[in-house]
C-alpha positions in Angstrom: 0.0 0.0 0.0 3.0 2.2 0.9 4.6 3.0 -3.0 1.0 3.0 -4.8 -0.5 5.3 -2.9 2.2 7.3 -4.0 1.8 6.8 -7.3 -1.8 7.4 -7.3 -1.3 11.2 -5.5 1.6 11.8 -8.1 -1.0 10.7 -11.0 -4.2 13.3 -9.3 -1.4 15.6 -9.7 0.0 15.5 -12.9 -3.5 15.2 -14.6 -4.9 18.0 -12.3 -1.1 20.3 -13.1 -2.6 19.4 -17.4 -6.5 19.7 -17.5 -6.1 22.9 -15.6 -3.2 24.3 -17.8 -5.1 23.5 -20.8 -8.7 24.9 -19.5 -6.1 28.5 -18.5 -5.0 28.3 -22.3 -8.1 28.3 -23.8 -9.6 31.0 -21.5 -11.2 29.2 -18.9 -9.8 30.0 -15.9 -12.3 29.8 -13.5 -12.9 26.0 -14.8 -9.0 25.8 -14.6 -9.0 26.0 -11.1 -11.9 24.4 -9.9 -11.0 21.0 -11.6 -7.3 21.9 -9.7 -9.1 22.2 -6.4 -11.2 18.9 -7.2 -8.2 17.2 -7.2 -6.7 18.5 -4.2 -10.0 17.4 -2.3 -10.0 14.0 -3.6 -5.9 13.8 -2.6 -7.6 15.2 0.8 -9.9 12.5 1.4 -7.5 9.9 0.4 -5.1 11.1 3.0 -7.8 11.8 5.5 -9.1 7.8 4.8 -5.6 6.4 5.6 -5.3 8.6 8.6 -8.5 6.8 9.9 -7.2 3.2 9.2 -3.7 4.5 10.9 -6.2 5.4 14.3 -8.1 2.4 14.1 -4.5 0.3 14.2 -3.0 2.4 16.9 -5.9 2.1 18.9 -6.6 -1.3 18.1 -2.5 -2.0 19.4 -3.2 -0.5 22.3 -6.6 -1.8 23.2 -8.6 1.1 23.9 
């Protein structure tokens, strides 16, 4: 889980970084940067799902 979780946040990235370069080109600015804040949300709520599972383990170690 470690390296493809990595890989997926790189890929949200780099397709967010072209879709809104190309909507800025074309004069869509506004639609340029909410597609660049979708994908900072969905990297968001990845990152806030594996925190969970890391709080359920450490809790689950330490029985309480």
């Amino acid at each position: 889980m470690g390296v493809e979780i990595i890989f997926k946040i790189a890929a949200i990235g780099i397709l967010t970084a072209i879709i809104g370069q190309i909507l800025k080109q074309t004069g869509k600015d506004e639609i340029g940067t909410l597609a660049t804040l979708a994908g900072l949300i969905l990297v968001l709520v990845m990152i806030l799902n594996m925190l969970g599972d890391l709080f359920t383990t450490v809790k689950t170690i330490f029985n309480f």
